[in-house]
N, C-alpha and C positions, 0 to 999 in steps of 0.2 A: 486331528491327525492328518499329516501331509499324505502324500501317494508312496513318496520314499519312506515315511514309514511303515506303510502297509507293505510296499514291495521288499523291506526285509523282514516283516513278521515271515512273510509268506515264503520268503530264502530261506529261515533260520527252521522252517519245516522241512522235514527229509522225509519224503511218503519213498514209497517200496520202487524199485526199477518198475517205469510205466513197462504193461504188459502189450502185445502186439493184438490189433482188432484182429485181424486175416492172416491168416496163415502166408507167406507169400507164394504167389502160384508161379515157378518156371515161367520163363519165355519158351514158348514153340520152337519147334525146328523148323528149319528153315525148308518154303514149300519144294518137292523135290519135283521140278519143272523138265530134267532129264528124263524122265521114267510118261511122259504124255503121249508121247508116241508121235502121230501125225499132228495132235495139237500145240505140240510143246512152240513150232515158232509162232502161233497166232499169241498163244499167252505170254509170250515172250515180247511180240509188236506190242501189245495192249500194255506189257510193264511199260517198256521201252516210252511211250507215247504220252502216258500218261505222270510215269513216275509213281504208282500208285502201290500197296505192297504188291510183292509177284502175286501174292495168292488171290488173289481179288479176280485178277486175268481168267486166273486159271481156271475157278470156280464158276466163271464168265461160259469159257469157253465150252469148259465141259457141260454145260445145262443146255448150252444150244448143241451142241451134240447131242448129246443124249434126247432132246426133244426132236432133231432130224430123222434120225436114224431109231426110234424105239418102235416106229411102226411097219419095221419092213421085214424084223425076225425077233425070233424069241434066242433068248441068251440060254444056254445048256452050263450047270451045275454040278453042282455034285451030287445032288437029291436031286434031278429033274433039269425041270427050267424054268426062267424068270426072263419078266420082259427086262431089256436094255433100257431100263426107266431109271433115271435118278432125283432124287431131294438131294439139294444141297442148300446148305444156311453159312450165308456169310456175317462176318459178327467185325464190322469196322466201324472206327469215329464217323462223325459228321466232318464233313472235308476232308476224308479218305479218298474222294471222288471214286464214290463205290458207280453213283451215277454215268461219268464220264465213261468209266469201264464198262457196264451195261450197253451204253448206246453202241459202242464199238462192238459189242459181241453178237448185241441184237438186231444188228443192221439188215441181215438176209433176213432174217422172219418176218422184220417191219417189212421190207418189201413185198415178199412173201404173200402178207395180210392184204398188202394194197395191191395188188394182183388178186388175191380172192375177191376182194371190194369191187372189182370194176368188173369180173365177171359176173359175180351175186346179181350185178343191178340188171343186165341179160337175161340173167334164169329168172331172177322176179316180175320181170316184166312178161318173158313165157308164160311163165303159173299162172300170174294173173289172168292171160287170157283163154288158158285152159283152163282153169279153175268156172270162169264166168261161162264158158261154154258146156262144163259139166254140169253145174248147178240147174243152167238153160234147159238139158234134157233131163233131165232130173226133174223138173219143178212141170218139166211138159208130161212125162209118164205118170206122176202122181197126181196132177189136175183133176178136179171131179169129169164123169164124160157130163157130156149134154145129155139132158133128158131124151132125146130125138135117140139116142144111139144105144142107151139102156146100158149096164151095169159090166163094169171092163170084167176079164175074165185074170184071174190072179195069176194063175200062172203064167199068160202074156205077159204080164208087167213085168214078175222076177226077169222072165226072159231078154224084156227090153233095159231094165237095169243091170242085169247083167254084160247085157252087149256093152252099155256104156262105162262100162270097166270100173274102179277104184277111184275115189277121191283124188284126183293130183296131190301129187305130196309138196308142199316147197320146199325151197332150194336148200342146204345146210347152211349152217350161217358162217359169214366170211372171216372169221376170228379162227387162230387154235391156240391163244394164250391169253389169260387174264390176271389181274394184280391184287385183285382184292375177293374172288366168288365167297356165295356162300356154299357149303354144301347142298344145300336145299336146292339152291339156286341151278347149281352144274346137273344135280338129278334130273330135275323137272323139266331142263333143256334139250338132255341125253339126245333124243331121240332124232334132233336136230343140230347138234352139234358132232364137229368131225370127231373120227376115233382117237389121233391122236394128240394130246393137247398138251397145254404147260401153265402149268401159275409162275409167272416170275414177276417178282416186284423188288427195283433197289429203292424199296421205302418200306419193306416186311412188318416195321412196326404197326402201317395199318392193317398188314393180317391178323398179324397179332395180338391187336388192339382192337380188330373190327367186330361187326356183327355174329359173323360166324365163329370167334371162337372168347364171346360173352362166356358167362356163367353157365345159362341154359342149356347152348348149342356146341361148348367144345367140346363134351364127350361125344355128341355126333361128331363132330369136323375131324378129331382125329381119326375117330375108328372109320370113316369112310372115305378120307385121302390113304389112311390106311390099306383099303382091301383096293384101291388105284395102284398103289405102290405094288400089292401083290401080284397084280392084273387079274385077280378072281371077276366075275362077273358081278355086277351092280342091280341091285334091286329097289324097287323102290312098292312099298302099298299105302295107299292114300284111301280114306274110306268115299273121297269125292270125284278123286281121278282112277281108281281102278289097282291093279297092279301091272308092275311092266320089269321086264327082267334085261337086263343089257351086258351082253355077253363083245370081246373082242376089242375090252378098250385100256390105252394108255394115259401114263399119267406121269410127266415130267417136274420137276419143281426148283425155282432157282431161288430163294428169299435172300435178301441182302438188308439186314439191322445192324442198327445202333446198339452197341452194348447195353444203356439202359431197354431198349425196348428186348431185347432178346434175354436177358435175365431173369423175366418173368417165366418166359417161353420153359428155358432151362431146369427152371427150380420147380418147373410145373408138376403134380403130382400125377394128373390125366397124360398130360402126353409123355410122360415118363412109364407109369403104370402100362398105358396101350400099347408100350412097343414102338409109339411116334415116332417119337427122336432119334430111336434105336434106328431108323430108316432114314437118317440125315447123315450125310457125309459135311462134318462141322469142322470151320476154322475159325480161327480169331489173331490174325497176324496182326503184328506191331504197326502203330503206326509211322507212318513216314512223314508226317508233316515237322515241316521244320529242314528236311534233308531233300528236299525237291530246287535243287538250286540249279541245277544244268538246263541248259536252252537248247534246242530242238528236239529231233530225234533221225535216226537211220534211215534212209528212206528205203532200206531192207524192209521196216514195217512197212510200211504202207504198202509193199509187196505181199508181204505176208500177209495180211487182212483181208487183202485184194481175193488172194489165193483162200483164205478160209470162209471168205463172203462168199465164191463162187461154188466151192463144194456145198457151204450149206444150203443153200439157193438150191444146185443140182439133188440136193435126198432130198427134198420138202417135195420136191416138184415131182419124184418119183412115184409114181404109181402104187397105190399099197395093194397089198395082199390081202383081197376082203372074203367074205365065206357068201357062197352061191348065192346071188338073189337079195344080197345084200347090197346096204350103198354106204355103212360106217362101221360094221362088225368085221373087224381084223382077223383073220386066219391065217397067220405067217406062220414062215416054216420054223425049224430050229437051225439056228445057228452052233453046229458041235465044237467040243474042246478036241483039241490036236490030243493024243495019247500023252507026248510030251508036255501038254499045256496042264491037262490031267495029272501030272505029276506033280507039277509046281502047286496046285491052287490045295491038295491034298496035302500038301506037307506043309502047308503055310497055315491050313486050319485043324491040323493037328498041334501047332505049336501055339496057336491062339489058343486051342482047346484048353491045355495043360495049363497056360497063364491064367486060366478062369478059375484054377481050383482054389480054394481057402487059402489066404496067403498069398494068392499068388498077384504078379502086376495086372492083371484084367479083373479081378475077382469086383472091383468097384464099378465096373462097365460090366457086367456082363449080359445086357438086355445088345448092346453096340457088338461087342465082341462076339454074342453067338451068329450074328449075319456078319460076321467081317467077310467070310469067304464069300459068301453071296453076293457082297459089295465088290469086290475083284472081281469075280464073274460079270459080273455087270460091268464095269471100266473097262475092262478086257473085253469085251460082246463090243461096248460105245466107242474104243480105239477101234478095234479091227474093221468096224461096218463103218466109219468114218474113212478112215485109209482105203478101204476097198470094199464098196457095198457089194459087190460079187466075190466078198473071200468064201472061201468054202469051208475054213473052221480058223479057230482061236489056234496062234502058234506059240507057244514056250515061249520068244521074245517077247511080245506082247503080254503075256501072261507074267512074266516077269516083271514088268512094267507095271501094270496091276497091285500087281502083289505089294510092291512097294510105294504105290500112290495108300491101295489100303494098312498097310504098317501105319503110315504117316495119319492119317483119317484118327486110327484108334488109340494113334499116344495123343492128339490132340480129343481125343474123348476123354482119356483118361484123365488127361490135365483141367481141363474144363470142368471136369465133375465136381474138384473141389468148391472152386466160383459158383458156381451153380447153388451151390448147397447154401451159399450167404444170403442172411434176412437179408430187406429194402433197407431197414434202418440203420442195421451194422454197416454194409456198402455204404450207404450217407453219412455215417459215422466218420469213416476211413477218409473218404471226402475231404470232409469239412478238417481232421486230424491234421491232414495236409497242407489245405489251403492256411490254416492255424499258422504251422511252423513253417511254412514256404516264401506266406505272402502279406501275414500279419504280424507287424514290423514291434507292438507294442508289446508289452510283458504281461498285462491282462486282460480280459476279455470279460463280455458280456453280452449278452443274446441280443438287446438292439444292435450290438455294432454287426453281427453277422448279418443279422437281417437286413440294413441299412447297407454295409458295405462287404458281405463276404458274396461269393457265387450267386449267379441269378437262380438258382435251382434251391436255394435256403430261401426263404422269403415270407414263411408260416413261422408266427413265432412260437406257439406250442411244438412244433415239429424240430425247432431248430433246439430249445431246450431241453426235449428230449433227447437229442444229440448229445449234446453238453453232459446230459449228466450220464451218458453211455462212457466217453473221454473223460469223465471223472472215476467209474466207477475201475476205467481201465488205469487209471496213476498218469494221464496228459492233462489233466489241468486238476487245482486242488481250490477248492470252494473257498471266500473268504467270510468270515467270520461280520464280514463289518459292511457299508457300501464303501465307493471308491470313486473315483474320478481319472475318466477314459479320453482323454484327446477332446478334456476342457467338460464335459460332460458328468454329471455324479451318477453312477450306477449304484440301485440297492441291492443288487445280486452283479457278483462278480467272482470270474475266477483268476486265477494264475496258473500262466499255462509253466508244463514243464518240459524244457528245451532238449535233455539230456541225449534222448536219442530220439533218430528221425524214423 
């Protein structure tokens, strides 16, 4: 039997309209860059510069705010206060130059660090030789006496230990941002690392994938970037090291993944269940590769950068507000809502309210949507202390601006949720579906050729057949009866794909 014969058995079958894997998900609206307030031209230089989606910038910018500015006041609410902390998850391709966009946001922190570094090595070299001179009378007051002088008297000793005061402490260490910690890791350091800090990595998938949120340790990892996120105090008991309680600390977060690595993250049931996620202000913009065709840029950015390098260089540098007698426990003041600004953020989470009920368009977010306000409050607290670290409250304009950065935040929760909810197999189903009718020229198929010639990401051939028969069972390809011969090849399983619709 020739191929043409096989390829009209397999014509003269009429199976049912192939059915759709995925539902399709909306594109996002488009990021609202007007409503940033004093940040709106840096994320605008960082579009501009890189050609990257707007929101990338934006997402950029705001994390290095929010990690400048979270330690200098606490943000006022509608129930209370919260620190000016943000989590944000970026969710773009590889060659989004999520990277590119990073470095440009992160530029005053790097310095920043490298400014802490070169004074660290200063105070360590102090300690050291305090440290060597404490131990020197220490180790001289506990000496046995000599025989000749007979048997010290204890209460001298306290006495002489006492004068010689406390252990030197050393210096805190010259970092306030990391890309990969573990939980475990950031507690245990606590007591020597500054109050307030930031995880930002534009490579999130090794958080995501790293040690700290394995099997084991992510119900830890979330529930205690969790109570960071709330600014509650941190406790730690170790049956080796004691217990130690750390009150007055912040906790910024910027992750920037590749849709397959943030997927997991998403459909996660822990960090769904904990309220995690609910604490991420998420985007996932289009990408733009392919539409980067223009050569230079403005050199308005490079003003602008100039200008948002320098502010955030001047909060980092600012003096925090720590509690008496301390050198890392934060006691900032509150930062209040204008009356007017209290109007706005009240009626924006009485209308999210209402959309949470049964039926309603939140009712699928509603772990996101019951902190939306609190997320505004926050944006609003990181715009106004950016524009003016000596504002003296949140204004209705600002608040306004808020308000509509978090709309934007929880239709892109909402949309995402669906994604979210897709097995690994199904997504690599849809895949290969694709790759099938897009880019494989021939009329049938068979799991060597995918594996030989379709995407480097198919390359398992039990995995890739399992595919196959997911596109069979959906009506895109229909099984043949017989084997077949593929671009000179005899396959003894082979399918017929079905063209009809994309």
């Amino acid at each position: 039997m020739s191929d043409l014969e096989i390829i009209d058995r397999a014509e003269t079958f009429e199976p049912e309209e192939p059915t759709p894997l995925l539902r399709e998900i909306p594109p996002g609206e488009a990021y609202p860059m007007h409503a940033l307030g004093p940040l709106r031209q840096a994320a605008e230089a960082i579009h501009d510069k890189t050609q990257a989606p707007a929101a990338i910038g934006a997402q950029s910018v705001l994390g290095v705010a929010a990690l400048a500015v979270q330690g200098l006041f606490d943000a006022e609410t509608l129930h209370g206060w919260a620190p000016p902390s943000l989590f944000l998850l970026t969710i773009a391709q590889s060659g989004d130059r999520k990277t590119t966009c990073d470095k440009l946001a992160m530029a005053p922190v790097r310095d920043f660090e490298k400014e802490l570094g070169e004074l660290s090595r200063d105070e360590q070299t102090q300690y050291q030789n305090e440290m060597a001179v404490w131990e020197a009378e220490r180790k001289r007051i506990l000496a046995p006496p000599r025989k000749s002088d007979g048997p010290r008297d204890k209460t001298e000793m306290q006495v002489d230990l006492a004068a010689i005061g406390p252990e030197p402490k050393p210096p805190l260490y010259a970092t306030i941002t990391a890309g990969e910690p573990t939980l475990e890791g950031v507690v245990k350091h606590m007591a020597l690392l500054r109050p307030a800090l930031g995880l930002f990595s534009d490579e999130g998938g090794a958080f995501v994938g790293g040690h700290g949120m394995n099997s084991e340790n992510r119900l830890k990892t979330v529930a205690g970037l969790s109570v960071l996120w709330d600014g509650t105090p941190v406790d730690r008991w170790r049956a080796g090291d004691g217990v130690a309680v750390y009150h007055g600390r912040r906790l910024s977060a910027h992750l920037m993944a590749q849709p397959v690595a943030a997927a997991g993250l998403l459909a996660d049931p822990i960090a769904n269940g904990q309220g995690f996620l609910a604490r991420f202000l998420i985007t996932e913009p289009p990408s733009a590769i392919g539409t980067r065709l223009r050569v230079g840029h403005s050199p308005e950015s490079e003003a602008a950068l100039s200008a948002f390098k320098a502010r955030a260089g001047e909060l980092l540098r600012r003096p925090l507000p720590l509690a008496d007698g301390t050198r890392n426990e934060l006691e900032p003041p509150l930062l209040p809502l204008s009356g007017d600004a209290r109007e706005v953020l009240q009626e924006f989470a009485l209308v999210v309210e209402a959309a949470q009920a049964k039926g309603g368009e939140l009712e699928g977010v509603r772990p996101f949507a019951s902190k939306a306000a609190e997320h505004a409050a926050r944006l609003a607290a990181v715009m106004t202390l950016f524009g003016n670290p000596d504002a003296s409250n949140v204004t209705r304009v600002t608040m306004d601006d808020a308000v509509t950065l978090a709309t934007f935040y929880v239709n892109e929760a909402a949309r995402l949720t669906d994604a979210a909810t897709i097995s690994k197999d199904t997504a690599d189903a849809e895949k290969l579906r694709r790759w099938i009718l897009e880019s494989w020229g021939e009329q049938l198929i068979s799991t060597p050729d995918v594996v030989q010639r379709g995407p480097n990401q198919f390359r398992e051939t039990a995995h890739v057949r399992k595919l196959l028969a997911i596109l069979q069972r959906h009506g895109w390809l229909v099984l043949l009866d017989k084997s077949a011969e593929i671009l000179n090849k005899r396959r003894r399983e082979a399918w017929s794909i079905v063209r009809g619709a994309a």
